[in-house]
Every structure is written in structure tokens, then in C-alpha cells.
Backbone as JSON, one array per atom type, in Angstrom:
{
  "sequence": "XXXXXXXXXXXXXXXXXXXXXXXXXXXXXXXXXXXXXXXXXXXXXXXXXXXXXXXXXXXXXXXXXXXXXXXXXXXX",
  "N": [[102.52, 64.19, -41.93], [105.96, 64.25, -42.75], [108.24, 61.49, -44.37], [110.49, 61.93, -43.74], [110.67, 62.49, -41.75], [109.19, 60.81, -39.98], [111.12, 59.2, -39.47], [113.2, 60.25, -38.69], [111.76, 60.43, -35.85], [112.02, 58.0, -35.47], [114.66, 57.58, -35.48], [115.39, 59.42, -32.93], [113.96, 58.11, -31.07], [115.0, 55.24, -30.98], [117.89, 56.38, -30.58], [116.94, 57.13, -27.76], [116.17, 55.13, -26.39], [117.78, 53.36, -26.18], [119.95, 54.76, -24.67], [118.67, 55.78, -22.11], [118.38, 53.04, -21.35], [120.09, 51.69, -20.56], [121.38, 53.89, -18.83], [119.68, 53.75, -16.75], [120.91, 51.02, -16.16], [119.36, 48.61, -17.09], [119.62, 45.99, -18.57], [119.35, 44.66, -22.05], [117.56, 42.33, -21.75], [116.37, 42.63, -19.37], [114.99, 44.8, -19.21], [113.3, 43.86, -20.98], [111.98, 41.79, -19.51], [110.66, 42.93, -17.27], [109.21, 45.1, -18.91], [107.7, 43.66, -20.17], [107.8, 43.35, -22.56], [109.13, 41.94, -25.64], [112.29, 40.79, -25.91], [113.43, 40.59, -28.3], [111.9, 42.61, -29.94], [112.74, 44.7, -28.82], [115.14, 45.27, -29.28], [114.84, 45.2, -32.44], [113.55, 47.77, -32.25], [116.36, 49.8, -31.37], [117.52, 49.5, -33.08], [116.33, 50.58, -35.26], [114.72, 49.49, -36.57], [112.17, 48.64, -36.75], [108.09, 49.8, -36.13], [106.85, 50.86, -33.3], [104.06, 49.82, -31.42], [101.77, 51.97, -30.06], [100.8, 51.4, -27.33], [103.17, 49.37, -26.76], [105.19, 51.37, -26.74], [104.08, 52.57, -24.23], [104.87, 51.57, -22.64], [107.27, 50.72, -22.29], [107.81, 53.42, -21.33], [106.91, 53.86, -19.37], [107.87, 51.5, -17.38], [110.54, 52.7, -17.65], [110.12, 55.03, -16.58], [109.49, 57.3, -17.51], [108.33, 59.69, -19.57], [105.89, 59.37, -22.63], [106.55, 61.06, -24.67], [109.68, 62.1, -24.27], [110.33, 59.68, -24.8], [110.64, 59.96, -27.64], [111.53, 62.55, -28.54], [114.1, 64.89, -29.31], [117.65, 64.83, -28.69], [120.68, 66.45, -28.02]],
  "CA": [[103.88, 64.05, -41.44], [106.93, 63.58, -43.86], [108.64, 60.66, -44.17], [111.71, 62.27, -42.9], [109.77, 63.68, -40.3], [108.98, 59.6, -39.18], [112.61, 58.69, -39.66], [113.93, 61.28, -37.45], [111.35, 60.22, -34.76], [112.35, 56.38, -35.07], [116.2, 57.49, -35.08], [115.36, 59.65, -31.69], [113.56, 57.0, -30.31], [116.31, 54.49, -30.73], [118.84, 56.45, -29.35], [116.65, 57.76, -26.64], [115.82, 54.06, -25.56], [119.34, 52.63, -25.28], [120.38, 56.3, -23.6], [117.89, 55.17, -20.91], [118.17, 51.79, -21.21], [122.04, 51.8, -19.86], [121.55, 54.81, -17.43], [119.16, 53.05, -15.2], [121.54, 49.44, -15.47], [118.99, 47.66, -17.34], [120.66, 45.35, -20.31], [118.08, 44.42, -23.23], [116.88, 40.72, -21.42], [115.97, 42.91, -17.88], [113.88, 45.19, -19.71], [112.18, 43.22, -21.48], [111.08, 41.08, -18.59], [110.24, 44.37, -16.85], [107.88, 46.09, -19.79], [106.62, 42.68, -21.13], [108.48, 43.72, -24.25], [110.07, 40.8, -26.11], [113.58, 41.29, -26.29], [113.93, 40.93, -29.89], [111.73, 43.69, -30.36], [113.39, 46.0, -27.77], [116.74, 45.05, -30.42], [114.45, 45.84, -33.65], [113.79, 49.41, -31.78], [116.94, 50.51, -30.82], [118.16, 49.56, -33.98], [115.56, 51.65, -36.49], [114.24, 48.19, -37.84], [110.25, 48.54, -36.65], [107.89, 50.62, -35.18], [106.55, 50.02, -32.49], [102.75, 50.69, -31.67], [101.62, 53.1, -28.98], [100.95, 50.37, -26.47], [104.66, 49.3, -26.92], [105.74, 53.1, -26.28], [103.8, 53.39, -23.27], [104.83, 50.09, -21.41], [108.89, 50.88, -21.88], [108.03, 54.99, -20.42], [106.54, 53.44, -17.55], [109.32, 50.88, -17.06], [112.21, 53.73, -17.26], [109.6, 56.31, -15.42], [109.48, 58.68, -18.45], [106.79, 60.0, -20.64], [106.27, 58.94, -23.83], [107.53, 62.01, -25.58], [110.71, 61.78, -23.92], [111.76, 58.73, -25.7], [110.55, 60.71, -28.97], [112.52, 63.71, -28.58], [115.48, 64.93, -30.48], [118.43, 65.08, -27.81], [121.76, 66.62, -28.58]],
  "C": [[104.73, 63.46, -42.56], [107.29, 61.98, -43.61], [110.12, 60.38, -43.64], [111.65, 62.26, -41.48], [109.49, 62.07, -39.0], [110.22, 58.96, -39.2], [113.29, 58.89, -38.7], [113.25, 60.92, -36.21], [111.8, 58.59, -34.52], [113.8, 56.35, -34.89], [116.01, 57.9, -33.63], [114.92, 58.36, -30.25], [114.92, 55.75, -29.86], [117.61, 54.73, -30.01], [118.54, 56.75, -28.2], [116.69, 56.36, -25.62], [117.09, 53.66, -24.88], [120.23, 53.96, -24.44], [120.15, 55.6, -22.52], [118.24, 53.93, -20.14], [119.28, 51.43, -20.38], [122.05, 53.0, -18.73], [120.85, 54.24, -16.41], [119.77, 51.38, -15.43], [120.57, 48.45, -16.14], [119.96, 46.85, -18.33], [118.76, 44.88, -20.66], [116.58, 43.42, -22.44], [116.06, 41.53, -20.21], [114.89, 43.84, -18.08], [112.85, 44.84, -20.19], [111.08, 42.16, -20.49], [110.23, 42.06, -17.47], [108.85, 45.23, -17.27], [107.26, 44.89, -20.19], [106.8, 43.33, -22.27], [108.76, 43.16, -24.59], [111.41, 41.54, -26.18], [113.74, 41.54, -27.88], [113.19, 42.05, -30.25], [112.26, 44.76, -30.14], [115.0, 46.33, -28.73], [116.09, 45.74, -31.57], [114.19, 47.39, -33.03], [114.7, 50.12, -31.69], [117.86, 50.49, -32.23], [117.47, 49.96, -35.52], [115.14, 50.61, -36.79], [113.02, 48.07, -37.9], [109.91, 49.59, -35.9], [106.71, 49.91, -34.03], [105.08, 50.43, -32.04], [102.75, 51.3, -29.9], [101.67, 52.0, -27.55], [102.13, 50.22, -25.76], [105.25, 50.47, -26.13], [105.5, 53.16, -24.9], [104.44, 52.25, -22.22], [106.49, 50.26, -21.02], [108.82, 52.3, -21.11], [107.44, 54.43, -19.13], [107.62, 52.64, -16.76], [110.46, 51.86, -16.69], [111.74, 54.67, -17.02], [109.85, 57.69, -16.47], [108.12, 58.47, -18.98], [107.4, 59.73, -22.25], [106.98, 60.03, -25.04], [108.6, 62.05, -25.08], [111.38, 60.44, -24.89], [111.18, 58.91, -27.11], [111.34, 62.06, -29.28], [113.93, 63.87, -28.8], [116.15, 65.6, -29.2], [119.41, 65.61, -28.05], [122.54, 66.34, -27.71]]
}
């Protein structure tokens, strides 16, 4: 996999989360108490700054009732 190729999936991701994250009413703090996510990480995600490991991934698609390729997928 390029390194574009992981760029483009950590930009999708980011916007896919806060997409989500605001259509079902959560804010950052409600999620995170929700997925057992720290907030500050749920901030370094949405804002390209880390990645996050699979674990991570699967605990916020269960929280906002998606699959984990969903908040990997390129939206337009």
C-alpha cells in the first residue's frame, strides 16, 4: 500500500468520523464515553494526527452502528 494510498484512508476516515459523529448528535466528550475512546484521541482522528489501531476502529463502528469500512471509505 502507498503512502498516498494510507493518507487518503486517514483523510476519509476523519471526515467520515465527524460526518457521523454530528449526524447521530454525539459531540466528541459523548462519544468517547460511549466507545471507551479517550476524547483526545477521537480529536487526534478526526484531525489526521494518528492512527488508530483496529481495536479503536471497531469500538467507534459499533458505537455509530456502522461497519468498519464505512468509516474508511472515500465519500463525495
Amino acid at each position: 500500500m502507498s503512502q498516498q494510498t494510507v493518507e487518503q484512508l486517514r483523510a476519509n476516515l476523519a471526515a467520515n468520523l465527524k460526518t457521523l459523529r454530528a449526524a447521530r448528535g454525539y459531540a466528541q466528550d459523548a462519544l468517547a464515553l460511549d466507545s471507551g475512546v479517550h476524547r483526545t484521541m477521537l480529536s487526534k482522528i478526526e484531525r489526521c494526527l494518528t492512527n488508530p489501531s483496529l481495536a479503536t476502529l471497531v469500538r467507534l463502528a459499533n458505537t455509530l452502528d456502522v461497519a468498519v469500512s464505512e468509516l474508511l471509505q472515500h465519500r463525495q
